[in-house]
N, C-alpha and C positions, 0 to 999 in steps of 0.2 A: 504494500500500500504506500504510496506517496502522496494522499493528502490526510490532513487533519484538520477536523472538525472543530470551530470554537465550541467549547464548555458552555451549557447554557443551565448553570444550576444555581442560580442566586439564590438568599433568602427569603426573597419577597416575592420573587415569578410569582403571577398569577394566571391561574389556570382557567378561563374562558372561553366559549367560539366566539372565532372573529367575523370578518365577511365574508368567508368562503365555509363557515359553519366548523371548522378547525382549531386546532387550538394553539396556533402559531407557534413559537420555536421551543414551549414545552412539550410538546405534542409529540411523544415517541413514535408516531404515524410518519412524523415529518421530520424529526433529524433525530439524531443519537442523544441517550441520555445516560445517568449513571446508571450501573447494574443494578438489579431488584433480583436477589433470589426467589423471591416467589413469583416473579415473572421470566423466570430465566430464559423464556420460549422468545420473548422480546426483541432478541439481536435477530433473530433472523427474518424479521418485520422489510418485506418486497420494498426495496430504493425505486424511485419513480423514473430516475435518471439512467437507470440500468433495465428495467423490465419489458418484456415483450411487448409490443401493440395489442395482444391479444387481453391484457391488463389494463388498457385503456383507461374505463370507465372505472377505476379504482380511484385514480385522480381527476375527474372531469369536476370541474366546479359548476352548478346551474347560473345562466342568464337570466335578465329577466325576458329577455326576445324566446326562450326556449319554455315561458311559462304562459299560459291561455287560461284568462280569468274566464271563470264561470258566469255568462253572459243570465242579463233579467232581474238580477239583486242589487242591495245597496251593498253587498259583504265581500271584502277581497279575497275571493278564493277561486282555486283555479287547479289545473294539473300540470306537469312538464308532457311534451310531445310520447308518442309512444313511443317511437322509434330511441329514443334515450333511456326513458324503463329498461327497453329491450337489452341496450347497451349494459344495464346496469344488473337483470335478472342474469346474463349469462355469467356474470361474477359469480349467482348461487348457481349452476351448473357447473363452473370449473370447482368452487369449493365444496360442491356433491360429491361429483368423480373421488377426488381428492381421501374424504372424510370415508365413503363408504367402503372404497379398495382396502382401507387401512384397519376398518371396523370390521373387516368378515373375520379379520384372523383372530379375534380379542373374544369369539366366544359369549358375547352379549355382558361384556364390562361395562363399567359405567365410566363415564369422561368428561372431560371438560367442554372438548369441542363439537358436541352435539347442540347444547346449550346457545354455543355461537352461532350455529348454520338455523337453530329456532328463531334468532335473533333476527340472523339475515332475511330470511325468509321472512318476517311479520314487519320490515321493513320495507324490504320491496313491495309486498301487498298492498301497504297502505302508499304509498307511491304510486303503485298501478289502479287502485279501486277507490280512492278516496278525495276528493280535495280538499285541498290545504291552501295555508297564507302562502307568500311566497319568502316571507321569514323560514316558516315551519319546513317549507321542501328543501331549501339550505340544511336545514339540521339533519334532515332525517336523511338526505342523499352521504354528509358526509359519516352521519353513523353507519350507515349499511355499509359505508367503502371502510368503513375502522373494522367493522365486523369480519370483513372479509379478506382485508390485512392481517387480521389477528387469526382467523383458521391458516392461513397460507404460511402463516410464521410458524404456529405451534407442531404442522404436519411439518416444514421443511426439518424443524428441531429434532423433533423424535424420528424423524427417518434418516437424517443424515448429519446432523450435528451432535446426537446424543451415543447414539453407537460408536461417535471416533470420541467422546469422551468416557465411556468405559472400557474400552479394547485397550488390556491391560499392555500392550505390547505397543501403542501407540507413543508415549513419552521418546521412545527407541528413534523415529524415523523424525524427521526433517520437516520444522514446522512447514505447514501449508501458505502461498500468499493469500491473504484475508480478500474471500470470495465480495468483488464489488454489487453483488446483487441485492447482499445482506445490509441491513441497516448498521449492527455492532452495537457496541457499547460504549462506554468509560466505563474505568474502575480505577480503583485506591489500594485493590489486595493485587499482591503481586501474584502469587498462589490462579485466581481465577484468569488474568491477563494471559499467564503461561499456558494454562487451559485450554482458552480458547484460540491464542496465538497457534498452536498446535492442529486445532481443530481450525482451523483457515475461518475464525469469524475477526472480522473485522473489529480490532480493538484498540484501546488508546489508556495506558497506566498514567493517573495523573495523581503528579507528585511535587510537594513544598519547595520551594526554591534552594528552602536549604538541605534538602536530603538530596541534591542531585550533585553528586561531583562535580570538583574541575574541569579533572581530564578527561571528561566521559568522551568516548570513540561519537563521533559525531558522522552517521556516513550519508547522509542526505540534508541537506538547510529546505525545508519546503515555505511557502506561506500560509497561513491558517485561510480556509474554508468558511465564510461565513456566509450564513441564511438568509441571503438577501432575497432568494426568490418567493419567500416563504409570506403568506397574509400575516399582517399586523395588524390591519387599520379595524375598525371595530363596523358593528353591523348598520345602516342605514339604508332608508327606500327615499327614491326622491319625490317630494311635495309632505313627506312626513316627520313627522317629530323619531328624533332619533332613538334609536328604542336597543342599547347593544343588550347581548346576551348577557345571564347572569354570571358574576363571579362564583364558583364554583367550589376553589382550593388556592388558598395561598402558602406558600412554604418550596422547602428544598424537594430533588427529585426522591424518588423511590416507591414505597409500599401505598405509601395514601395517593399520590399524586395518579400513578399508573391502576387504581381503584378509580379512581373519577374519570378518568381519560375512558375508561371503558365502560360506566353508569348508562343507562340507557335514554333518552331523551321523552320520559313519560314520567314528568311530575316527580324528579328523584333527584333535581340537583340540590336541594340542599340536604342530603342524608348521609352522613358522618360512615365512610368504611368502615365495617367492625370486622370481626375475626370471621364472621359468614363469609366475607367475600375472598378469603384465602384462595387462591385455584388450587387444581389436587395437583398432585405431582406429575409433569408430564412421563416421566417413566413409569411407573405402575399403574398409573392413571384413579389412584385412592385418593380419597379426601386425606386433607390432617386430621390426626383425631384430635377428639374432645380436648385433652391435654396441650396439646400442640397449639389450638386453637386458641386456650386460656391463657396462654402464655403471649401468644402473639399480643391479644388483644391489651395483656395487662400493660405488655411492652407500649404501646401503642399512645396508649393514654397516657400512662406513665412521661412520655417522652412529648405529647401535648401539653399537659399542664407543665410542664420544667421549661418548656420551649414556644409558650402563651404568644411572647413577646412576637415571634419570628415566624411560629408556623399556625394561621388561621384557618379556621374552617367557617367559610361564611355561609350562612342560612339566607335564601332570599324568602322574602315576603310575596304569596302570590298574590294575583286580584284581588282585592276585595268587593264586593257587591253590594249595593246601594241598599239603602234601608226600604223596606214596600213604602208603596205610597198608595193609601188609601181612598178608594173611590164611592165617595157614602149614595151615590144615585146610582151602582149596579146592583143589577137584582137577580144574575144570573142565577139559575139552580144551582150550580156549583157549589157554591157558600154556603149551602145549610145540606148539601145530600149528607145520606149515611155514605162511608164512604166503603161501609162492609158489606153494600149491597151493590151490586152491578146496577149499571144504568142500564133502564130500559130504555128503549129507542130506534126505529131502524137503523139507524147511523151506525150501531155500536155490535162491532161484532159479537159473533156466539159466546158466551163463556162457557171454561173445561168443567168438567164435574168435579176432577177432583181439587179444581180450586177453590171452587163452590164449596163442596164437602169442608174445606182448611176454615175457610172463612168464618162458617160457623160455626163448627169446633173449637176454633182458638179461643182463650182463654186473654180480655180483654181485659183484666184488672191492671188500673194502671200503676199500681202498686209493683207493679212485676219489671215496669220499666227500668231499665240502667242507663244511668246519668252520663253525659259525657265521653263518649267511647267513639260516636261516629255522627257524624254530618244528616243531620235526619232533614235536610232541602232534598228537594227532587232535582235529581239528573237532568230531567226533562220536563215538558210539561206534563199534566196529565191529561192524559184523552179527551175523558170529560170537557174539558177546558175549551175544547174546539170545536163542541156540539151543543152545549150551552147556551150562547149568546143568543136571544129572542129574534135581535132585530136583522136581515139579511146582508145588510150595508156591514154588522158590525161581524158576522159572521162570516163574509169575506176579508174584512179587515183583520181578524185570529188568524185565518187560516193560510193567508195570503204571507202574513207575517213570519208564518213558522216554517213556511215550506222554503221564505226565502232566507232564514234563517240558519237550517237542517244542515248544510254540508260545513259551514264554521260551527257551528255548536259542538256537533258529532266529533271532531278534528281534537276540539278545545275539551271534553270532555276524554278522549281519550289520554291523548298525552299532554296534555296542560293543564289543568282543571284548576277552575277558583278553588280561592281558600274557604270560599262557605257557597255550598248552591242555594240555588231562587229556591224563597217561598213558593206555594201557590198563587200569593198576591202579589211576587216580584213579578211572576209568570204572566200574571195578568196584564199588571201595566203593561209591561213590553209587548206583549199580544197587540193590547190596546193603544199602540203607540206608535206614529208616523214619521217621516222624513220631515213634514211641512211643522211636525211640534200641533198638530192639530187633527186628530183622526174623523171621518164620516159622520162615526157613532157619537160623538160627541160635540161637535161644531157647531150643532141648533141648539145644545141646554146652557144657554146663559152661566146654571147654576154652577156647570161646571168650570165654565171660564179657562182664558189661555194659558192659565199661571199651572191649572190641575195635569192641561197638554202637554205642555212645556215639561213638567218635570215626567212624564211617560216619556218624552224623549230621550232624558237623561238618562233615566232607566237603561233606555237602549244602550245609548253611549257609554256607560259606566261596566254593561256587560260586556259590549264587543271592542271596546276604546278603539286604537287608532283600526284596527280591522275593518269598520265600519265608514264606507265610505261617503262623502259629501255629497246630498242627493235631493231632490226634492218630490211632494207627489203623499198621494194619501197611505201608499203603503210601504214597509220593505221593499217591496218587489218594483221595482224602477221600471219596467216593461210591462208590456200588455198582456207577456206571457213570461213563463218560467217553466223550469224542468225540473220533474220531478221521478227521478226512478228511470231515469230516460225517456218518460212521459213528456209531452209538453200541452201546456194546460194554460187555459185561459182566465188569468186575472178578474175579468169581468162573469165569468161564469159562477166563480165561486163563492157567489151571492147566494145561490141557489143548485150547489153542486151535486151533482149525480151518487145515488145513495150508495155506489158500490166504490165509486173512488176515494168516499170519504172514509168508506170500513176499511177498504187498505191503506189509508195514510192513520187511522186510530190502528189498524192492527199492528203496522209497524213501531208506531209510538209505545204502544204496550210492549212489544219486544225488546227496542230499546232501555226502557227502562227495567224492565226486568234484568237482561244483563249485566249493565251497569249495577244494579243496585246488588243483584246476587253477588259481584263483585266487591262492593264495597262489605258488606256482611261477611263475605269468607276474611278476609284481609283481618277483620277483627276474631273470629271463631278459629283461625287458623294462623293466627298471626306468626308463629314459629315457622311451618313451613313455608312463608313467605319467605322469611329473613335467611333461613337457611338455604333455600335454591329457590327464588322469585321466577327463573324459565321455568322449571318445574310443574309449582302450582301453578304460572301462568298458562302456559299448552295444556293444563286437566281443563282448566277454568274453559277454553277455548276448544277444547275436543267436548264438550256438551253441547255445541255449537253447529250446526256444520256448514258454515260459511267457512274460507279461507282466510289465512291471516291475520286475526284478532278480527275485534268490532267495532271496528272503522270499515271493514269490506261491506258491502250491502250485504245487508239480511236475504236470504234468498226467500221466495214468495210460494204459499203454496203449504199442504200439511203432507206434503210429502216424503218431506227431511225432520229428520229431528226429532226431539222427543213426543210431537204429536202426530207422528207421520201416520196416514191410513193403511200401512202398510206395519205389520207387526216384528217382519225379516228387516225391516227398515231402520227401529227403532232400537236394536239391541246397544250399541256400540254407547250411544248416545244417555240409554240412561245409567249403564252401566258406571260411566263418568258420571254422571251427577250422583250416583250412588255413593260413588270413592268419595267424591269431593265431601259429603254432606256425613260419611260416617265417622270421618274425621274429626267434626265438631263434641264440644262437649256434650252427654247426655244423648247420647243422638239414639234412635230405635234399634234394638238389636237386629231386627229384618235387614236393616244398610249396612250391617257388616259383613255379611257372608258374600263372597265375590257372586257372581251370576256364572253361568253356564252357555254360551250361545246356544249348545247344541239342545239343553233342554229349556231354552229360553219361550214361553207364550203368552197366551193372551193374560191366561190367570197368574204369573209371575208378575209379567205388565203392573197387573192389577195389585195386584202385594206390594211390589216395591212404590207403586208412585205416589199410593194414596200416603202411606206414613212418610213418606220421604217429604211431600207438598204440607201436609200437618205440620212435621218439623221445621219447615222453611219458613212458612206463616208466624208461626208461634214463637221462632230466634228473629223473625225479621221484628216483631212488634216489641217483644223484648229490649229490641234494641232502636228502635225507631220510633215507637211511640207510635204507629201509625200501621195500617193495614198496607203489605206493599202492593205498587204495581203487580199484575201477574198476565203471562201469554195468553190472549186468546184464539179458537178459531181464523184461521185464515178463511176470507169471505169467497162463498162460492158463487 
């Protein structure tokens, strides 16, 4: 090797993505940093300046000419071209190859880089299936390219850098020159330097001025290599208020730093590394045990508060949501229904029996409630909400509202999420709330006056801040049409909309919410196997599902999938997962612990596991919610 790397391991680096959604020259993606034993797999992290064309789109940064806003809304959200997905899905094809040739010989062990290729893959999806700001597709394009850096390092380690660090016979032969493909290291131990010097990775022993001799053989004078090509400058969209990403970690390189650099971009940058996030060893491919772990983690802390001063962990504060604003002239039904009784209504699709059955069995003393543990706002709106409104004017004004709302909310909810979700009465305002500061529905009552409009708009603005773009007109929806599900639907129509488009935009809202919220419940009922492997529970949570790539992908339509499918060969997979998931909780029915059977899996099995399993779910959700949840109904026929 004849260049070297500047050192870039100050006290204070701070660790953030920049404009290219990177973490500029801390960013072990993007130049060499100190060694981390527990990421040893690290040095062999693909150089951009060395790698095939076929690696391309590992470093492709998006434009905004490569992003197409979602035309018909006031809401900046949009997709990148497909043909760049494409570019960027065949990253998870080459990291498949890769992961699965490696995995047939290991006998169905468990590993670290499975976990990664889960990662890539629910990245790309929501890439490919969802849209986003075009802040948010900067993040998520360059985590899926970190994701996929990090499989391509960890196999090249254990297949050809780790076998020449145990092949006892290796020390014997003639160091290799440090393969320029590899990204390398620093280090401080001479021990590891000679190591990998041997093992041809790319390394750099860096040492005090005064430990270096006089007379050291000096056989090359080079210039130092510095990062110039590398993003600094922080994130900005032009016409808006500057908005960079959050600080994340401040401190020197190593254990914490390269924790955060690999966190996933779903409402977790401010959550402190602990001894969970250890990776297993890439040779045996074991976790550390318990021990191993207490020790790290004690180290950990131990070495935070002694070194307060120098190595921070900042916490950012997310959104917060505006206080309801109460509207004393709506009379909606909404406001006084039982909310343990299904609305009747043609609009409202079928409800399941055996939610029906949960409903009223549950045990609704609110003495049973526990304080504080979870966010008891709604995800979403509630159905209800948008068949309600008496008057037609105000009933396209809801519905108009949310449909053009639905692809930022869904986005923001997945991997960004306020710190406290809407009431039912946040829900409302905003429903009830216009571009012009002045909705239909309320423009003739005096009583209401512009001061009650005004603040609905803020409402709005306060939920979607700068996302929300400058627009005028009586609704969200800036056009005379919008797309919905790849539907397009007319504005004007939905005064008096058709009884079956409205059961599938309630059916879907019911879905949504039930997700999301089942989500939030395990997260507190299961909170240990989050913290211990978060891919894990996440893909269980997500194989109850069977949409692809978390729940950003659309819901597919229909009772054909899933655990309502009319199809009983259908349904097995599906509740099987919800079984796992829910036996796990405390107190859970003894029925949801015995695994299932596919082969002798039927109708009356069906019937065994879903009704206790819906009882239990009704009965932890109000426990902790205070409130009857959301639940799936019938897709409309």
């Amino acid at each position: 090797m004849d260049w070297v790397p500047e050192l870039q391991n100050d006290d204070l680096d701070e660790l953030k993505a920049r404009a290219d959604g990177r973490f500029g020259v801390v960013d072990c993606f993007q130049w060499p940093q100190m060694f981390c034993k527990e990421f040893e797999y690290a040095v062999c992290i693909p150089r951009k300046e060395t790698s095939p064309i076929s690696l391309q789109f590992a470093w492709y940064t998006p434009t905004t000419a490569d992003f197409d806003i979602q035309p018909g809304t006031a809401f900046a959200v949009g997709t990148l071209h497909s043909h760049i997905v494409d570019g960027i899905d065949n990253l998870l094809t080459i990291a498949r190859k890769r992961v699965e040739a490696w995995r047939a010989n290991r006998a169905g062990k468990n590993d670290i880089v499975t976990p990664m290729l889960s990662s890539l893959k629910h990245d790309i999806s929501v890439l490919r299936r969802h849209p986003l700001t075009y802040r948010d597709i900067i993040v998520f394009v360059a985590q899926a390219q970190r994701s996929f850096l990090d499989i391509i390092a960890f196999m090249d380690y254990v297949e050809i850098v780790q076998p020449r660090l145990t092949t006892s016979s290796w020390s014997s032969w003639s160091p290799l020159p440090g393969d320029p493909k590899w990204m390398g290291c620093f280090t401080d131990d001479s021990k590891t330097c000679d190591n990998f010097l041997n093992a041809g990775v790319p390394v750099w022993l860096v040492r005090a001025e005064a430990y270096i001799p006089y007379n050291i053989n000096i056989i090359k004078p080079v210039i130092l290599t510095f990062p110039d090509n590398i993003t600094k400058s922080i994130f900005s969209e032009a016409g808006k208020v500057v908005q960079p990403f959050p600080l994340i970690y401040r401190g020197r390189g190593g254990f914490n730093r390269h924790c955060h650099t690999r966190r996933a971009y779903t409402g977790t940058f401010g959550v402190n590394p602990s001894s969970s996030t250890l990776p297993q060893n890439p040779a045996s491919g074991k976790a550390p045990s318990q021990g191993q772990q207490n020790k790290k983690a004690r180290k950990i802390a131990s070495s935070q508060l002694m070194k307060a001063s120098t190595c921070i962990t900042i916490v950012i504060k997310a959104r917060t949501l505006p206080f309801s604003l109460e509207d004393s002239k709506t009379n909606d039904a909404q406001r006084n229904r039982d909310k343990w009784e299904d609305l009747r209504c043609p609009e409202n699709p079928e409800s399941i029996g055996f939610w029906k059955s949960a409903f009223q069995k549950a045990d609704k003393d609110k003495g049973r409630v526990k304080q504080g543990l979870v966010d008891r706002g709604y995800r979403f709106p509630e159905p209800a909400l948008l068949i309600t409104p008496t008057s037609p004017e105000r009933k396209k004004l809801f519905v108009a509202n949310w449909l053009a709302a639905r692809p930022l909310w869904i986005s923001r909810v997945d991997h960004n999420p306020p710190e406290k979700f809407p009431s039912p009465q946040l829900w409302r305002d905003f429903l009830n709330s216009s571009p012009s500061g002045e909705s239909s529905a309320t423009a003739s009552s005096l009583s209401a006056g512009p001061t009650a409009a005004a603040k609905r708009k803020q409402a709005a603005k306060e939920i979607f801040g700068e996302d929300l773009l400058d627009a005028e007109g009586s609704t969200w929806a800036i056009q005379a049409t919008l797309v919905w599900r790849n539907e397009t639907i007319s504005v004007a129509s939905l005064s008096d909309p058709p009884t079956r488009l409205m059961r599938r935009i309630l059916w879907e809202l019911y879905e949504l919410n039930f997700h999301y919220e089942l989500q939030a419940l395990d997260r507190v009922m299961a909170r240990a196997s989050w913290e211990e492997s978060l891919p894990a529970r996440r893909d269980l949570l997500y194989s109850i599902f069977p949409e692809e790539g978390g729940f950003a992908s659309p819901i597919p339509e229909g009772d054909r999938g899933g655990l309502w499918s009319c199809e009983i060969g259908d349904i097995f997979p599906y509740v099987n997962s919800f079984r796992n998931m829910l036996s796990s909780w405390e107190n859970a029915p003894p029925r949801l612990s015995a695994p299932l059977d596919a082969s002798t899996f039927n109708a009356t099995t069906y019937f065994e596991v879903m009704q206790p399993a819906c009882n239990f779910y009704v009965q932890c959700f109000f426990d902790h919610f205070g409130r009857p949840p959301v639940v799936p109904h019938h897709f409309p026929t």
